[in-house]
C-alpha positions in Angstrom: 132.4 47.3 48.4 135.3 49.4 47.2 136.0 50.0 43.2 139.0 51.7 42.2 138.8 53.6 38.8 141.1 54.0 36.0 141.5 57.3 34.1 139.7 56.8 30.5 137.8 59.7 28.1 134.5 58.2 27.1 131.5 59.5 26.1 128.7 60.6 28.5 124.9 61.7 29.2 124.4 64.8 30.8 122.3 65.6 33.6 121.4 68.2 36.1 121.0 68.7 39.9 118.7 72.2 41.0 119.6 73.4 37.7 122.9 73.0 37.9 125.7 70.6 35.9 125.9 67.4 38.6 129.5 66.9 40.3 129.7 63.8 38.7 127.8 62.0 35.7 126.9 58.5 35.1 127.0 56.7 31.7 124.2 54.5 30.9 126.3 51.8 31.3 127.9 52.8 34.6 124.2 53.2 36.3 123.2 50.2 34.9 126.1 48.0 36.2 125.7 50.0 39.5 122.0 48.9 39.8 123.0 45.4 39.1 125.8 45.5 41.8 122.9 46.9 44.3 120.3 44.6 43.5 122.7 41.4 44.2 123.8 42.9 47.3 119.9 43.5 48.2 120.6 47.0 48.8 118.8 49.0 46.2 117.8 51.5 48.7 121.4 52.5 49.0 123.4 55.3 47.2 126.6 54.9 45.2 128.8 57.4 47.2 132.0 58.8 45.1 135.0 60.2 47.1 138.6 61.3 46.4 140.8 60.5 49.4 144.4 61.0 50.2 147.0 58.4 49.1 148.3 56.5 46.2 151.4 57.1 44.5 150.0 60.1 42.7 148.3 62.0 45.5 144.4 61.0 45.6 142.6 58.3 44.9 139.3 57.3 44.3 136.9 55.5 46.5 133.5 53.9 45.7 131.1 52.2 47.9 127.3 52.0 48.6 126.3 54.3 51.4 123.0 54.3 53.3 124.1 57.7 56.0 123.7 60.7 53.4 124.7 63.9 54.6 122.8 67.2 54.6 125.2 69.0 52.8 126.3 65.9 50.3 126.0 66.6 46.6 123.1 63.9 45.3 122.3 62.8 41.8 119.9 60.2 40.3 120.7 58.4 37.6 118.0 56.1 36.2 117.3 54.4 39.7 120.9 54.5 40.9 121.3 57.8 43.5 125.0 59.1 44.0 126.6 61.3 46.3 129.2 62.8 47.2 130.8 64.8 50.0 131.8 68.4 50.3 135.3 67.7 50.5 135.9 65.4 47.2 133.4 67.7 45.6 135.5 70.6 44.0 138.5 67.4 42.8 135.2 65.7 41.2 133.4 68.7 39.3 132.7 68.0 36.4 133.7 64.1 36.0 132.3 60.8 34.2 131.9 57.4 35.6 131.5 54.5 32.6 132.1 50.9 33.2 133.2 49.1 30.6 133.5 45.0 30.4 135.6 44.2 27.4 137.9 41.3 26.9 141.0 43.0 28.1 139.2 45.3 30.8 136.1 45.1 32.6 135.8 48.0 35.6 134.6 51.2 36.5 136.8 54.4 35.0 136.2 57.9 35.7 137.2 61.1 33.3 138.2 63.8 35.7 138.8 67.4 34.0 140.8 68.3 37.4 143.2 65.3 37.4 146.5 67.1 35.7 148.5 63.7 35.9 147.3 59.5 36.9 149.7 56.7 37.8 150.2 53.7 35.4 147.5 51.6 37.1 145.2 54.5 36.9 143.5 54.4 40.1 145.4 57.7 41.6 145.8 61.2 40.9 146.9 64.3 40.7 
């Protein structure tokens, strides 16, 4: 499964991984929506894994998808029962980022707030 995000400010819990700020936080809502998604695919055992790869008319974009092959040197996070990682390389254009879902009558999807992202595109799912 692949989600692309948009870019929206919205509020957000914090949490903390070895007594440090996590590379990426969760809203209630997100981890909830993320534990439905795994527990219709059957897959709870899974992890949520958050990357930023090359491409889209702004520069990066994100990636989402559930990930059973965790890396030693990934960045992990629990949320509730949802566990997220992500990879050294999307790490430093992720510190410090939210993912919400929202599911509203004109927009239902994941978004993530990224501090780092100077500029998105009009559809929201790259940056720069």
């Amino acid at each position: 499964m692949i989600v692309r995000a948009s870019g929206v400010t919205l509020d957000c819990r914090s949490a903390y991984l070895s007594g440090r700020t996590n590379v990426i936080t969760l809203t209630d809502t997100a981890a909830i929506k993320v534990k439905e998604l795994l527990e219709a695919e059957g897959a709870t055992d899974l992890a949520l894994r958050v990357a930023v790869r090359p491409g889209g008319c702004s520069g990066f974009s994100y990636e989402m998808f559930f990930d059973g092959d965790i890396a030693a040197d990934d960045e992990k996070a629990t949320f509730g029962q949802v566990s997220v990682v992500v990879d050294p390389a999307s790490k430093q254009l992720l510190e410090g980022a939210t993912l919400d879902y929202k599911d509203g009558l004109n927009q239902a999807g994941f978004s993530i707030t990224n501090p780092n992202a100077t500029r998105t595109c009009g559809c929201g799912s790259s940056f720069s």
